[in-house]
C-alpha positions in Angstrom: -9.4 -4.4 -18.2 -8.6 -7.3 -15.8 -8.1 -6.8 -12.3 -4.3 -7.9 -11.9 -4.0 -11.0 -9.8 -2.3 -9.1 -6.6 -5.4 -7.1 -5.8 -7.3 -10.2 -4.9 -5.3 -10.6 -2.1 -4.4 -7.0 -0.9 -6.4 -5.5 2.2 -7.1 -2.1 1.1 -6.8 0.8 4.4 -9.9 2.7 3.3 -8.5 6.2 4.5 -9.9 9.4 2.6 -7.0 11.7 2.4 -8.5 15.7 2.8 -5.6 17.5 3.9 -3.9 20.1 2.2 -0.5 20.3 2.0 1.8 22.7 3.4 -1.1 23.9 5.9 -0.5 22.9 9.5 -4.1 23.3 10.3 -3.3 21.0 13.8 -2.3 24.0 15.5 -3.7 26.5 13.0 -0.4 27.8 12.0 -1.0 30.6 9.1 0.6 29.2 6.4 3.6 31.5 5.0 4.4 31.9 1.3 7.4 29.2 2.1 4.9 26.5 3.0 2.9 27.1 -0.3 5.9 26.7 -2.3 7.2 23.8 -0.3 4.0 21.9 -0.8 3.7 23.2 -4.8 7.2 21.4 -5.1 5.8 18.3 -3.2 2.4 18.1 -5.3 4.9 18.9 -8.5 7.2 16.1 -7.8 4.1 13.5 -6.4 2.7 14.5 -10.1 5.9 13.8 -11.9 6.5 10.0 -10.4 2.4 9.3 -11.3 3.2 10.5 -14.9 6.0 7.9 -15.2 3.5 4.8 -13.8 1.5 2.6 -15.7 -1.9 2.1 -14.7 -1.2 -0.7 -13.2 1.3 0.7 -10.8 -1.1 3.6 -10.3 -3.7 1.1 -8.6 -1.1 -0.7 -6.4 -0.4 2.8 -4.8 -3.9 2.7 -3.7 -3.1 -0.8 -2.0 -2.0 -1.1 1.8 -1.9 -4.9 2.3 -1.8 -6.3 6.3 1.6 -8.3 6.6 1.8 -11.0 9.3 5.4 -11.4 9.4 8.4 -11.2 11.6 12.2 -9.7 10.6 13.6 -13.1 9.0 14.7 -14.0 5.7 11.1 -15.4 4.6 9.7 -12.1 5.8 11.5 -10.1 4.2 11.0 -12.1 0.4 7.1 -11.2 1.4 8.1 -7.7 2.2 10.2 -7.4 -0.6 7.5 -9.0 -3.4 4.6 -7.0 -2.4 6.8 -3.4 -2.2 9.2 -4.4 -4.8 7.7 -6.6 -7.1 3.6 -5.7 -6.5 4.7 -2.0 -5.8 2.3 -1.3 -3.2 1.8 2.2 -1.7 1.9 0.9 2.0 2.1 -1.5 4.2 0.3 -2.5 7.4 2.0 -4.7 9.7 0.4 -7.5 12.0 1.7 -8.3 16.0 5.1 -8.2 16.2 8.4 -7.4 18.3 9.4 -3.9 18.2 12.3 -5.2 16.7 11.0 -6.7 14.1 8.6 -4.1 13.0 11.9 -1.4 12.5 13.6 -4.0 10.9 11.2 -4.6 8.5 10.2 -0.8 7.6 14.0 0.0 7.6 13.8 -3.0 4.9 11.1 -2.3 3.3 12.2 1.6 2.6 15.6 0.1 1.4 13.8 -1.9 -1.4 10.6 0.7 -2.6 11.1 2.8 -5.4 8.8 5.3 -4.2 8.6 6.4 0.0 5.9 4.1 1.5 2.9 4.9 3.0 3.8 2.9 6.8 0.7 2.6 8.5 -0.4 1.0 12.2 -3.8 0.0 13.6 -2.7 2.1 17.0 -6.0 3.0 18.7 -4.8 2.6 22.3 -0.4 3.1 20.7 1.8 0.4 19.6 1.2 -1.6 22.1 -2.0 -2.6 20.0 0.4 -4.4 17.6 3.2 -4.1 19.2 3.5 -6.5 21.9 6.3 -5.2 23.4 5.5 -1.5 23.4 4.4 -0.1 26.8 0.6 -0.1 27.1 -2.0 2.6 27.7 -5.1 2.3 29.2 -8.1 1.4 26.8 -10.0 4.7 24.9 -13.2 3.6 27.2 -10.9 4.5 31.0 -9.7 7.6 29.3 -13.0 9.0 28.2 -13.2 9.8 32.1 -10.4 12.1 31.7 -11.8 15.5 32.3 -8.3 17.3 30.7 -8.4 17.6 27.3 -4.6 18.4 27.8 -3.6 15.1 28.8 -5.2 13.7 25.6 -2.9 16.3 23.5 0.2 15.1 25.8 -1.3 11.5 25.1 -1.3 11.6 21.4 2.3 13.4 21.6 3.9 10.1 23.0 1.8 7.7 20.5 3.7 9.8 17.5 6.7 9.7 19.2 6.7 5.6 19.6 5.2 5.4 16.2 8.5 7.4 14.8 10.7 5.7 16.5 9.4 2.7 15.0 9.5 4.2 11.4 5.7 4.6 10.9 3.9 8.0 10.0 0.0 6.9 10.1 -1.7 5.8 13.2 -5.0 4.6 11.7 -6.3 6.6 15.1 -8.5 7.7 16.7 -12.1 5.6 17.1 -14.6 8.8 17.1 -17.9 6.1 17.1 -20.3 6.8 20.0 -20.7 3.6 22.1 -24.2 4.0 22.1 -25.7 0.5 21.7 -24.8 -1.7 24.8 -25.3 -4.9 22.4 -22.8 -3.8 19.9 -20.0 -6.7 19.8 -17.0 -4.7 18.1 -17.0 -1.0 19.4 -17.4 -0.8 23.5 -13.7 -0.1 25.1 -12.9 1.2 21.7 -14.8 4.4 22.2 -13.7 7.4 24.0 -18.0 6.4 25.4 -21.5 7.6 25.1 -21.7 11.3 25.5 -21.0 12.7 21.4 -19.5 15.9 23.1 -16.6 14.4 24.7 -15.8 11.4 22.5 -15.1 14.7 20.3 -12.9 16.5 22.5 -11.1 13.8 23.5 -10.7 12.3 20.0 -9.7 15.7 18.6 -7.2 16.4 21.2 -5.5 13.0 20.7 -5.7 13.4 17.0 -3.6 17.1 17.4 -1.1 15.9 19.5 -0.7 13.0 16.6 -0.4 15.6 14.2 1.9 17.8 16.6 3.7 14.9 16.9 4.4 13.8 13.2 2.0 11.5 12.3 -0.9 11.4 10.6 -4.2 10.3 12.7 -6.9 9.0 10.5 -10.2 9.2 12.7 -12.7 6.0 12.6 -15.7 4.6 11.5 -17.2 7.3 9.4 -20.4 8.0 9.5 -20.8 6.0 13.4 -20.3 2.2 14.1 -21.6 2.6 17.8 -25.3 2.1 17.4 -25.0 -1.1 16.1 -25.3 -5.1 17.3 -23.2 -6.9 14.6 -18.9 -7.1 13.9 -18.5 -5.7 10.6 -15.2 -7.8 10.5 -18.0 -10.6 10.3 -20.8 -9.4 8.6 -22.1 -6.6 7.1 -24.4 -4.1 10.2 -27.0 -1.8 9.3 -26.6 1.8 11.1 -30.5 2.6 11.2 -30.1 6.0 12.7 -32.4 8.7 10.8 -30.8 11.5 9.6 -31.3 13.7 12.3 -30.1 11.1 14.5 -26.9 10.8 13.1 -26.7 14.8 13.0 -27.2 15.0 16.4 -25.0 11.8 17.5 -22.7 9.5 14.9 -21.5 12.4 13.2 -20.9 14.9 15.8 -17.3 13.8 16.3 -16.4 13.5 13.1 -17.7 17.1 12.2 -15.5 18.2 14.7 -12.1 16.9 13.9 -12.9 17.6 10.1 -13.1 21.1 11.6 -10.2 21.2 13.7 -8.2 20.0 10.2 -7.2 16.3 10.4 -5.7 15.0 7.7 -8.0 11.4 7.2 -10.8 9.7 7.4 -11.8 5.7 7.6 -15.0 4.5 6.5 -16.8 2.0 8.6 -17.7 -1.1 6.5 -21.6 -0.5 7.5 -25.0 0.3 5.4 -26.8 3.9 6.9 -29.8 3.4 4.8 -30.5 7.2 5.8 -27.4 8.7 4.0 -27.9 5.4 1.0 -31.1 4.3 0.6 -29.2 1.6 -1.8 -27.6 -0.1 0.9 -23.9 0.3 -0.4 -21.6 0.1 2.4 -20.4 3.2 3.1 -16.9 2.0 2.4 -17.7 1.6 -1.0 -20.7 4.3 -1.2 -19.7 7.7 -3.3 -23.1 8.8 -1.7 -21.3 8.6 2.0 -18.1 9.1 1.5 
């Protein structure tokens, strides 16, 4: 089959999706026979608009392209070929005005025939991509924070900016230990060194996303601390054995898998511990 000529240029969010719907598993909420047959009818009507794609259509759901665009007429033909005419499943916008971003998600809702997926590279809010948002401190000055509570409060405000912009996924928060003082890409990212707390802090930012509305999709599984090259550049190799990684990289992530967030990231990386074939794990079924 060829590859239709759209995907060549679409950036795909690689987010695993493990949540089950209907469960608020955030704040561990028993689910009641009303949320299973709320999220039977969801799952039933999700099944009914798949049956009625093409194949074709099928793969641009999977697509979640980066737009850099403002709210003008020429922004909005982009807007309106890649949800209209492409059919993506989401979009991820670029730096903007707060202005334009809800302009442009209130237009591009108005034009897509099935509810988009309306993402944001948020790790410290908005203000990340949105240059006008108010601005937080950096994940490295709150890994001093000795309250988990003020993470939960923390995340609480991020959802509520990101819904009053329109968007429902913060592609949030960075769970990778800055363990590796040469590594070019992580560093103020990270909530810091100590697995522990960059899980606490992560998970309690992640729950007050989830609290919040939105869906927080915890980053770069399996660990992109312990490494010395920018995987926006090149391709790093995490060589961590495996006990390594069980004892540092994926100590965070094991955590807020536990605690029930909804999604994951893979790190564009090679662990030759959990590969040996030296597939990225953003492309490695082995990993992911």
């Amino acid at each position: 089959m060829k590859i239709p000529g759209f995907i060549r240029y679409m950036a795909l969010a690689c987010a695993c999706i493990v949540a089950t719907p209907g469960i608020n598993r955030a704040t561990g909420v028993t689910p009641s026979s009303s949320d299973f047959e709320e999220a039977g009818e969801s799952a039933r009507w999700a099944d009914s608009v798949m049956a009625s794609m093409s194949l074709r259509d099928r793969v641009a759901q999977l697509m979640v392209p980066r737009l850099d665009i403002v709210d003008n007429a020429a922004g909005q033909s982009q807007l309106r070929n890649v949800v209209a005419r492409q059919k993506v499943g989401g979009i991820l916008l670029g730096k903007g005005k707060a202005s334009d971003y809800a302009g442009l998600i209130d237009f591009a809702g108005s034009v897509a025939a099935v509810p988009l997926m309306v993402t944001l590279d948020g790790e410290w809010g908005p203000a990340m991509r949105v240059t006008d948002a108010p601005r937080f401190p950096y994940n490295i000055c709150l890994g001093a924070i000795a309250d988990d509570n003020l993470l939960y409060d923390y995340g609480r405000e991020v959802a509520r900016q990101c819904r009053e912009l329109g968007i429902g996924v913060d592609f949030a928060p960075v769970l990778d230990v800055n363990s590796n003082p040469r590594n070019p890409v992580i560093g103020y990212r990270s909530f810091g060194e100590d697995p522990e707390r960059v899980s606490r802090l992560g998970v309690a930012f992640s729950r007050g996303l989830a609290d919040g509305g939105v869906m927080p999709v915890g980053k770069h599984f399996p660990g992109h601390g312990d490494t010395d090259t920018d995987s926006h550049h090149a391709l790093p190799v995490l060589n961590r054995t495996a006990q390594q990684l069980e004892q540092t990289e994926l100590v965070p992530f094991r955590d807020y898998i536990a605690a029930g967030m909804p999604g994951i990231m893979t790190g564009h990386l090679t662990v030759p511990a959990l590969d040996p074939t030296g597939t990225p794990a953003s492309l490695s079924p082995a990993i992911t």
